[in-house]
PDB file of N, H, CA, C and O in Angstrom:
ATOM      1  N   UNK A   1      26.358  12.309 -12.793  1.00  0.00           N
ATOM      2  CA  UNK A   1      25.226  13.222 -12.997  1.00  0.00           C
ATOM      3  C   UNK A   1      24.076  12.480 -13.668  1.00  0.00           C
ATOM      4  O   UNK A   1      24.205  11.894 -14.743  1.00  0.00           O
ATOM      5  N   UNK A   2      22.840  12.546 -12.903  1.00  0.00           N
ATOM      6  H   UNK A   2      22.736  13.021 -12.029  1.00  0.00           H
ATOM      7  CA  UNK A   2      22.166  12.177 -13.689  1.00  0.00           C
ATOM      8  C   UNK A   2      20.320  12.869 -13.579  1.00  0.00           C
ATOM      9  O   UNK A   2      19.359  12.542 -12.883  1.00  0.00           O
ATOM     10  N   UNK A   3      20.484  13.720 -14.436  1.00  0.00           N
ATOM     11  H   UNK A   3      21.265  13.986 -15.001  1.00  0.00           H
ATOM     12  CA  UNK A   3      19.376  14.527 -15.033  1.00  0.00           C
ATOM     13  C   UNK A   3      18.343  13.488 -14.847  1.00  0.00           C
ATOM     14  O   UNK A   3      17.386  13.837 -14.155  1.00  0.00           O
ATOM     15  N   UNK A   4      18.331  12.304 -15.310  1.00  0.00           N
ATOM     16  H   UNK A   4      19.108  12.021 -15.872  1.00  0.00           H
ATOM     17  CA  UNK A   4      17.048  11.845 -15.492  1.00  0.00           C
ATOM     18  C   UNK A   4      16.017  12.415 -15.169  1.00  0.00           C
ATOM     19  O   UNK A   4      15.156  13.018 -15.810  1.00  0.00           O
ATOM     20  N   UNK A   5      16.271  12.001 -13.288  1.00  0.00           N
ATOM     21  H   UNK A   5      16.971  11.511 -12.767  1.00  0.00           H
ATOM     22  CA  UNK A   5      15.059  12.057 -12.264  1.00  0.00           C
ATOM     23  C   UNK A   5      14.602  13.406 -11.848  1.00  0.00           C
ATOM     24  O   UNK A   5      13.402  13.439 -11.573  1.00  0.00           O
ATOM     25  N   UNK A   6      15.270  14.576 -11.726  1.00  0.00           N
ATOM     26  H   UNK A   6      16.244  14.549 -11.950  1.00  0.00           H
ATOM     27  CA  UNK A   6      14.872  15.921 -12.045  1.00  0.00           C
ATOM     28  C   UNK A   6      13.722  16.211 -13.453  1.00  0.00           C
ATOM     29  O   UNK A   6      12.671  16.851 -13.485  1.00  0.00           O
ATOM     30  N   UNK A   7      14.567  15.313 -14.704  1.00  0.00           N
ATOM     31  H   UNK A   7      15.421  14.793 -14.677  1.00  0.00           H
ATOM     32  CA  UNK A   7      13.526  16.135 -15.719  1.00  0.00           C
ATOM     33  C   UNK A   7      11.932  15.124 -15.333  1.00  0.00           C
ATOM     34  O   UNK A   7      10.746  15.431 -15.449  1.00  0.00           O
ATOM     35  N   UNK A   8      12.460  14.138 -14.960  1.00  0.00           N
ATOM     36  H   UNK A   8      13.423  13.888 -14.866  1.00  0.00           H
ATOM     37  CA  UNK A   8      10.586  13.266 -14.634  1.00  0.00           C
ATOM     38  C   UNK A   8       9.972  13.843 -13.158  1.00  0.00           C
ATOM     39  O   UNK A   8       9.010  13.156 -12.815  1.00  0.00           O
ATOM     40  N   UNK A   9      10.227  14.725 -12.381  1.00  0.00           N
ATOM     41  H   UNK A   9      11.008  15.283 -12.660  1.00  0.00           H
ATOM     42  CA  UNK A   9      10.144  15.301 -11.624  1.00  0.00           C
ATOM     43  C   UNK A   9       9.616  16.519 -12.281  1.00  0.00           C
ATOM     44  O   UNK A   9       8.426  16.813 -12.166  1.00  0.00           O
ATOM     45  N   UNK A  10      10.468  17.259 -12.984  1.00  0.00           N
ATOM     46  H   UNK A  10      11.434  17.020 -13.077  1.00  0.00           H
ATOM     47  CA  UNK A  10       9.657  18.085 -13.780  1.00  0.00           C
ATOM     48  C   UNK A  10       8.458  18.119 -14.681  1.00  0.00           C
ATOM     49  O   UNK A  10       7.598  18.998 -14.748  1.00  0.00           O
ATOM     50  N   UNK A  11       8.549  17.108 -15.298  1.00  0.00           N
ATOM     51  H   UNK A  11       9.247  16.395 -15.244  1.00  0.00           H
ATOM     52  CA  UNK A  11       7.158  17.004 -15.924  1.00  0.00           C
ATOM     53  C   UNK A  11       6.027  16.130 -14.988  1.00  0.00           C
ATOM     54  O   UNK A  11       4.807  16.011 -15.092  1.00  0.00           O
ATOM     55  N   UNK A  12       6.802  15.698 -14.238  1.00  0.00           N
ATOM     56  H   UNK A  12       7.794  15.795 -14.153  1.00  0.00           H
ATOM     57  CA  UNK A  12       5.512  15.107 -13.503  1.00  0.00           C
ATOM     58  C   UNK A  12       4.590  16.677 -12.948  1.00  0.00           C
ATOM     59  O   UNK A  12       3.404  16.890 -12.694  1.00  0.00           O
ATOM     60  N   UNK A  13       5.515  17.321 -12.939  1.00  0.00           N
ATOM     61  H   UNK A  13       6.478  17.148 -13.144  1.00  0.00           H
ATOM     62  CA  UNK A  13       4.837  18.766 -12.108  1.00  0.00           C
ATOM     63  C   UNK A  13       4.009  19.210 -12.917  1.00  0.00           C
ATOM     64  O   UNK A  13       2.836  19.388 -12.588  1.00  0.00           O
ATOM     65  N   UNK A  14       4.695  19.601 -14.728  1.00  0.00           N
ATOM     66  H   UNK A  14       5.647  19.457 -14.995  1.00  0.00           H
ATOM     67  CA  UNK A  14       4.353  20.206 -15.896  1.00  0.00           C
ATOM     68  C   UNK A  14       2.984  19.489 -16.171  1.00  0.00           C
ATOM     69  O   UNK A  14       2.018  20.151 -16.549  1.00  0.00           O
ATOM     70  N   UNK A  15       2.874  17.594 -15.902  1.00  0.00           N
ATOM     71  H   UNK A  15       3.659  17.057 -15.594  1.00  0.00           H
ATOM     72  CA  UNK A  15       1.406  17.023 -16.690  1.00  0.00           C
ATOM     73  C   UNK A  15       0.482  17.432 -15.485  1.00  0.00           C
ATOM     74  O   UNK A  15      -0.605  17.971 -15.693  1.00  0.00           O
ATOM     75  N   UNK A  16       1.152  17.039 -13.649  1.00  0.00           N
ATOM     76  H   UNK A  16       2.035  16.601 -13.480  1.00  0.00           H
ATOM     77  CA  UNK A  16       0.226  16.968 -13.204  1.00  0.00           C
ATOM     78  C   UNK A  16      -0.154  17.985 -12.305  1.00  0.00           C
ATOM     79  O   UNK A  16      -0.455  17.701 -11.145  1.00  0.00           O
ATOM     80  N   UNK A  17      -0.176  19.626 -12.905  1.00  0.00           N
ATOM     81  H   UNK A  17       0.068  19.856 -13.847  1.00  0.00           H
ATOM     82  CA  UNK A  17      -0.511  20.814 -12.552  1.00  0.00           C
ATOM     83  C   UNK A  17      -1.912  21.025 -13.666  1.00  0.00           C
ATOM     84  O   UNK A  17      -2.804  21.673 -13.119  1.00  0.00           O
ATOM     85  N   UNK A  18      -2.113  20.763 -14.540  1.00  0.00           N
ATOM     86  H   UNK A  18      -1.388  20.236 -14.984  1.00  0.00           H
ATOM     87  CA  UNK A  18      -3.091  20.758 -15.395  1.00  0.00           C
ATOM     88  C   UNK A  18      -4.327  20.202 -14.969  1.00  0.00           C
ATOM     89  O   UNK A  18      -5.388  20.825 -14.930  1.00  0.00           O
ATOM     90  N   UNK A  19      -4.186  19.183 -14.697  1.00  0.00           N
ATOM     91  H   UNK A  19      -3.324  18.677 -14.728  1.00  0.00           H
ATOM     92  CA  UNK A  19      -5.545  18.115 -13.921  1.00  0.00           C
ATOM     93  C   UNK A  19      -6.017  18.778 -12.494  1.00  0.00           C
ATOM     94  O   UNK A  19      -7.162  18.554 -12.101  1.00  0.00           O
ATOM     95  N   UNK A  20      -5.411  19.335 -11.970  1.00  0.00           N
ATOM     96  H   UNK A  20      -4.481  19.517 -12.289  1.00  0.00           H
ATOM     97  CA  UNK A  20      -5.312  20.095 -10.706  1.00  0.00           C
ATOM     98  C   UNK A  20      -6.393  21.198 -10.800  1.00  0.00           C
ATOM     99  O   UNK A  20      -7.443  21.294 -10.164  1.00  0.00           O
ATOM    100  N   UNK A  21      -5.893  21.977 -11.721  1.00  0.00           N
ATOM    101  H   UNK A  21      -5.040  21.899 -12.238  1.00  0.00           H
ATOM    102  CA  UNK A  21      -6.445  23.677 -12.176  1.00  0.00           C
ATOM    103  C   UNK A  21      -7.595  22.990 -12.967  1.00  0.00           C
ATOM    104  O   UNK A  21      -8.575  23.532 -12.456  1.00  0.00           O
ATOM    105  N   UNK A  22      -8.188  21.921 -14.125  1.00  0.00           N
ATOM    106  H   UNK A  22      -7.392  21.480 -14.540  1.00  0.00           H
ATOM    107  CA  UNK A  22      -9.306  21.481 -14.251  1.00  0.00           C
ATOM    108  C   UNK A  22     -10.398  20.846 -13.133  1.00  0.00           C
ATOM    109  O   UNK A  22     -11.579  20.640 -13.415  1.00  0.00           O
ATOM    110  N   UNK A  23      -9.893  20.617 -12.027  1.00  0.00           N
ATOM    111  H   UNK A  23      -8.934  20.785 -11.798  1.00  0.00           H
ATOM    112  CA  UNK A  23     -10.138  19.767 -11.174  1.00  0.00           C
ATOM    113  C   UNK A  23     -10.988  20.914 -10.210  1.00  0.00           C
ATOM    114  O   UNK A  23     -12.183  20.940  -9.917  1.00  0.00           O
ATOM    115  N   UNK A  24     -10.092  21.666  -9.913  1.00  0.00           N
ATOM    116  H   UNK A  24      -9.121  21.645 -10.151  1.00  0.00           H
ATOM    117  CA  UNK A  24     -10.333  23.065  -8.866  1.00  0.00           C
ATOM    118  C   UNK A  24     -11.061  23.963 -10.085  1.00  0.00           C
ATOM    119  O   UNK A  24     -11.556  24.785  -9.314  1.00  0.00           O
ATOM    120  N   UNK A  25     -11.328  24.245 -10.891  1.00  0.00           N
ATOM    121  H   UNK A  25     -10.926  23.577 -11.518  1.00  0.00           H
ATOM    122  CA  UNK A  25     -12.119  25.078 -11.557  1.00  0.00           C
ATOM    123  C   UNK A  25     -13.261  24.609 -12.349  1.00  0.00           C
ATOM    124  O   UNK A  25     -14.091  25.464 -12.660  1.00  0.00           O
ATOM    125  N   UNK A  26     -13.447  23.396 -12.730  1.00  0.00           N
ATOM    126  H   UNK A  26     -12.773  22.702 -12.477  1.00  0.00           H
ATOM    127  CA  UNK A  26     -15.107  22.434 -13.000  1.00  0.00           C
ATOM    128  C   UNK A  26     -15.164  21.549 -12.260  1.00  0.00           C
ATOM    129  O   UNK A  26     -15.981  20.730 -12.681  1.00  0.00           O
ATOM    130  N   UNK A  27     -14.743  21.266 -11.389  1.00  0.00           N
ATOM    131  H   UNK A  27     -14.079  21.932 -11.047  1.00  0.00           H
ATOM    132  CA  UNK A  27     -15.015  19.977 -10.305  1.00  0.00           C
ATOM    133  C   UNK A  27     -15.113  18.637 -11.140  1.00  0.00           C
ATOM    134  O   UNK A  27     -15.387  17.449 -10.971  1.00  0.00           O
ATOM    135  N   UNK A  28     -14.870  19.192 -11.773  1.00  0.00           N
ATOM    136  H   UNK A  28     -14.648  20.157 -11.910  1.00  0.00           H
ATOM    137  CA  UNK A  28     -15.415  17.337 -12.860  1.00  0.00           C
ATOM    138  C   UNK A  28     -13.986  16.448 -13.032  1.00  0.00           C
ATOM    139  O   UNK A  28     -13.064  16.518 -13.844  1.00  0.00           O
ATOM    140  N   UNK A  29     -14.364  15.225 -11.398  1.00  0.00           N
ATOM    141  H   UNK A  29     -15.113  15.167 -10.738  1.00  0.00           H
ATOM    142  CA  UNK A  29     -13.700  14.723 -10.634  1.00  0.00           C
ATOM    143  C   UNK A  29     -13.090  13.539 -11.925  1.00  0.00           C
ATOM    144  O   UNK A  29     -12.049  12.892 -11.809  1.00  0.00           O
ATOM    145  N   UNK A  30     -13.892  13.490 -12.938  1.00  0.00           N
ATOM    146  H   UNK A  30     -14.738  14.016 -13.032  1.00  0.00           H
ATOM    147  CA  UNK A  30     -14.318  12.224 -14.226  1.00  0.00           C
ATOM    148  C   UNK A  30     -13.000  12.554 -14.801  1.00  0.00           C
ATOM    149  O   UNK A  30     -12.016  11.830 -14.955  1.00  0.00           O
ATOM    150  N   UNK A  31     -13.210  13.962 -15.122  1.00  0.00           N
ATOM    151  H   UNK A  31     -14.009  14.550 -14.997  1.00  0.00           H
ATOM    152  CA  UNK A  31     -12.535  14.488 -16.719  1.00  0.00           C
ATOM    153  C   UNK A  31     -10.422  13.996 -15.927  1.00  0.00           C
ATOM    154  O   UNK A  31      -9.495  13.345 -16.408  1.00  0.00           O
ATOM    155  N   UNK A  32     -10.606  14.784 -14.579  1.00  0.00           N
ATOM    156  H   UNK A  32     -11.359  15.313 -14.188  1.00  0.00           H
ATOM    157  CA  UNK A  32      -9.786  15.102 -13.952  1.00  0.00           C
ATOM    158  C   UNK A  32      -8.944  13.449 -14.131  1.00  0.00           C
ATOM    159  O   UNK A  32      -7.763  13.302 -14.445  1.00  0.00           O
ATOM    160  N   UNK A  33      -9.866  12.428 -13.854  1.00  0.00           N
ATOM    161  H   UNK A  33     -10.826  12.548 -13.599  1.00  0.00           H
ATOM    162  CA  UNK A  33      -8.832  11.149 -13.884  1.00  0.00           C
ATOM    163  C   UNK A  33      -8.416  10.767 -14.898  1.00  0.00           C
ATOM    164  O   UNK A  33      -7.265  10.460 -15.206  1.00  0.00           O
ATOM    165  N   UNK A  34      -9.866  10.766 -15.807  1.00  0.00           N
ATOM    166  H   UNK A  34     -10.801  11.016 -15.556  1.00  0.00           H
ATOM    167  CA  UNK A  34      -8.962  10.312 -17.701  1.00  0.00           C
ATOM    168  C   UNK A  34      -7.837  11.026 -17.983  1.00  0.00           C
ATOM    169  O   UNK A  34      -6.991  10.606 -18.771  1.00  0.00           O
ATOM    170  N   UNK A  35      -7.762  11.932 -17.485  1.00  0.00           N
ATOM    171  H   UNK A  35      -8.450  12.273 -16.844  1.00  0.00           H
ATOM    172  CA  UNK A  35      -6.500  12.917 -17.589  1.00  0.00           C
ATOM    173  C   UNK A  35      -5.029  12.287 -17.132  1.00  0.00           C
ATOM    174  O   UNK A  35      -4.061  12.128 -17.875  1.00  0.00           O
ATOM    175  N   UNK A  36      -5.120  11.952 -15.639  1.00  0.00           N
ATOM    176  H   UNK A  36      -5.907  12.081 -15.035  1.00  0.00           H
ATOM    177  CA  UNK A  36      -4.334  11.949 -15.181  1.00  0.00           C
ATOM    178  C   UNK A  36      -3.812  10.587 -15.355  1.00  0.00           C
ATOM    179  O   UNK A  36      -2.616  10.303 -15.290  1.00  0.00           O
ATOM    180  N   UNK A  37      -4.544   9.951 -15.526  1.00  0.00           N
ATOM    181  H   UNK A  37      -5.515  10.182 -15.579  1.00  0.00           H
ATOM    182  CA  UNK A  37      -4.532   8.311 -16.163  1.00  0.00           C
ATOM    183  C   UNK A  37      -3.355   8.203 -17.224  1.00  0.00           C
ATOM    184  O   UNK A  37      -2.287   7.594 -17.182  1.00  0.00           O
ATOM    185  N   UNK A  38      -4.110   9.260 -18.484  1.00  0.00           N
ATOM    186  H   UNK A  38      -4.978   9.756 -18.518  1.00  0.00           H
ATOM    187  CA  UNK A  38      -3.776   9.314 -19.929  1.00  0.00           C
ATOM    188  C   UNK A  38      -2.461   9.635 -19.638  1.00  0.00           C
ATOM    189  O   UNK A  38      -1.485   8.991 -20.024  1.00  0.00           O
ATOM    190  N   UNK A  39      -2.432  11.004 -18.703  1.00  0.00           N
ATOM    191  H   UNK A  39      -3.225  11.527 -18.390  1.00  0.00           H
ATOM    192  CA  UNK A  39      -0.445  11.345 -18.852  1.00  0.00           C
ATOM    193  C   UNK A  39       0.149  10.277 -18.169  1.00  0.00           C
ATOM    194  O   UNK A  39       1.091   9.810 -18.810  1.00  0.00           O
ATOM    195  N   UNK A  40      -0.052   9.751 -17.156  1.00  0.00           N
ATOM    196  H   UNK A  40      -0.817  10.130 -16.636  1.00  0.00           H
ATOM    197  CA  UNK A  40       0.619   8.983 -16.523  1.00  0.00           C
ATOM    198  C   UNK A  40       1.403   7.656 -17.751  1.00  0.00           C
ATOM    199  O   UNK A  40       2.561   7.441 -18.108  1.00  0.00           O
ATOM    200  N   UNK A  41       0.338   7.146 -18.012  1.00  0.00           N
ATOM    201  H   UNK A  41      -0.603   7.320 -17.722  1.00  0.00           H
ATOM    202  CA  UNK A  41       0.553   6.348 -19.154  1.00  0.00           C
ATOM    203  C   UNK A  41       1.729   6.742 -19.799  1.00  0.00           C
ATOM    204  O   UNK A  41       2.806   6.147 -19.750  1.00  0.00           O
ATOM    205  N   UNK A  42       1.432   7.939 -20.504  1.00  0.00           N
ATOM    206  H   UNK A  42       0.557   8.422 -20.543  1.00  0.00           H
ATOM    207  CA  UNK A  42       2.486   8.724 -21.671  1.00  0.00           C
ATOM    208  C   UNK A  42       3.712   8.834 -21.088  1.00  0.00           C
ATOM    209  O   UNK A  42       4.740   8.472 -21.661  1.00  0.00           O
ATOM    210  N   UNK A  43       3.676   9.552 -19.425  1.00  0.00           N
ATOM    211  H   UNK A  43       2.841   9.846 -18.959  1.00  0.00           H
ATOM    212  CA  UNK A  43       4.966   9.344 -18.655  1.00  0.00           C
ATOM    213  C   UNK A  43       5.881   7.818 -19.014  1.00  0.00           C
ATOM    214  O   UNK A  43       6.854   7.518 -19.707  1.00  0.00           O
ATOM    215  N   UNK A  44       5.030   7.188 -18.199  1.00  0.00           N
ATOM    216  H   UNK A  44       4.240   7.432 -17.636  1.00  0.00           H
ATOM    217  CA  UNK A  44       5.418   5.839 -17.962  1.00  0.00           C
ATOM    218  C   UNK A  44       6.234   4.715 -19.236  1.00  0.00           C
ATOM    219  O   UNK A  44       6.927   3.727 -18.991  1.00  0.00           O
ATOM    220  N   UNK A  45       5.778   5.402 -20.895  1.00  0.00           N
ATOM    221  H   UNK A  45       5.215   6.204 -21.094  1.00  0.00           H
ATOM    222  CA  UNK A  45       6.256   4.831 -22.012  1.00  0.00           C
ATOM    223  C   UNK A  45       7.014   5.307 -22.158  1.00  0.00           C
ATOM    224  O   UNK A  45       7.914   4.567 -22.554  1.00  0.00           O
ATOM    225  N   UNK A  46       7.545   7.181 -21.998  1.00  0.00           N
ATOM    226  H   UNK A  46       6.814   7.782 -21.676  1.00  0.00           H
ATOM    227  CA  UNK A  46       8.520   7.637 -22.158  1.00  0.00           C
ATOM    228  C   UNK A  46       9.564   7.199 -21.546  1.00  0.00           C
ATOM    229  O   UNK A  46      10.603   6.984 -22.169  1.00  0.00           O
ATOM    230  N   UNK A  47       9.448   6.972 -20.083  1.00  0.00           N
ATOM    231  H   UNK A  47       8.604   7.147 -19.577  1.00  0.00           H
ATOM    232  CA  UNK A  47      10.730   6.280 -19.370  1.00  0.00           C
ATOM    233  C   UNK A  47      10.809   4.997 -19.694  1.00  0.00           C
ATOM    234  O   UNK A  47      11.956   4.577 -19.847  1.00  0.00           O
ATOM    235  N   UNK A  48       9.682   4.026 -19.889  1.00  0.00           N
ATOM    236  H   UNK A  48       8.751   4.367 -19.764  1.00  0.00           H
ATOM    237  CA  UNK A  48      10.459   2.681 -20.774  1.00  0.00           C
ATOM    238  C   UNK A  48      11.306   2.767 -21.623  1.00  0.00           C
ATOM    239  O   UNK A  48      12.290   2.029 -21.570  1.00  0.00           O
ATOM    240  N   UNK A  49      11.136   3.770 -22.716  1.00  0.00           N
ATOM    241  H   UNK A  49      10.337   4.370 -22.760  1.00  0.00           H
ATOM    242  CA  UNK A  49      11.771   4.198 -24.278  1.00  0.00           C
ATOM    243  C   UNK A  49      13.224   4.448 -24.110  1.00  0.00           C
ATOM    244  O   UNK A  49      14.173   4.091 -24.808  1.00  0.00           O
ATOM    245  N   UNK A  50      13.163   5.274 -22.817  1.00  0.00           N
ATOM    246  H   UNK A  50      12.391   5.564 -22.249  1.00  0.00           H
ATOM    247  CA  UNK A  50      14.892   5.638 -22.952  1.00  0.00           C
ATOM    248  C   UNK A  50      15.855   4.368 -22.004  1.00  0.00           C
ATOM    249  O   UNK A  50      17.084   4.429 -21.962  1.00  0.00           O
TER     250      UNK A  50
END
């Protein structure tokens, strides 16, 4: 069994549903990448960590 890839599946959904709904409701294509940049990042250290 291994949960891992479900729960990074899940939050990939959880960070990158946010940037989406900013994206589609101010168009501000800018804000939308620092965003998606920033979580990605945060993703990406979390799965180094474990």
């Amino acid at each position: 069994m291994k949960p891992s890839k479900n729960l990074m599946r899940i939050m990939v959904i959880l960070f990158g549903a946010p940037p989406l709904l900013y994206h589609l409701y101010f168009g501000n294509w800018l804000l939308t990448a620092v965003v998606t940049v920033s979580l990605g990042m945060m993703l990406v250290l979390i799965g180094f960590k474990k």
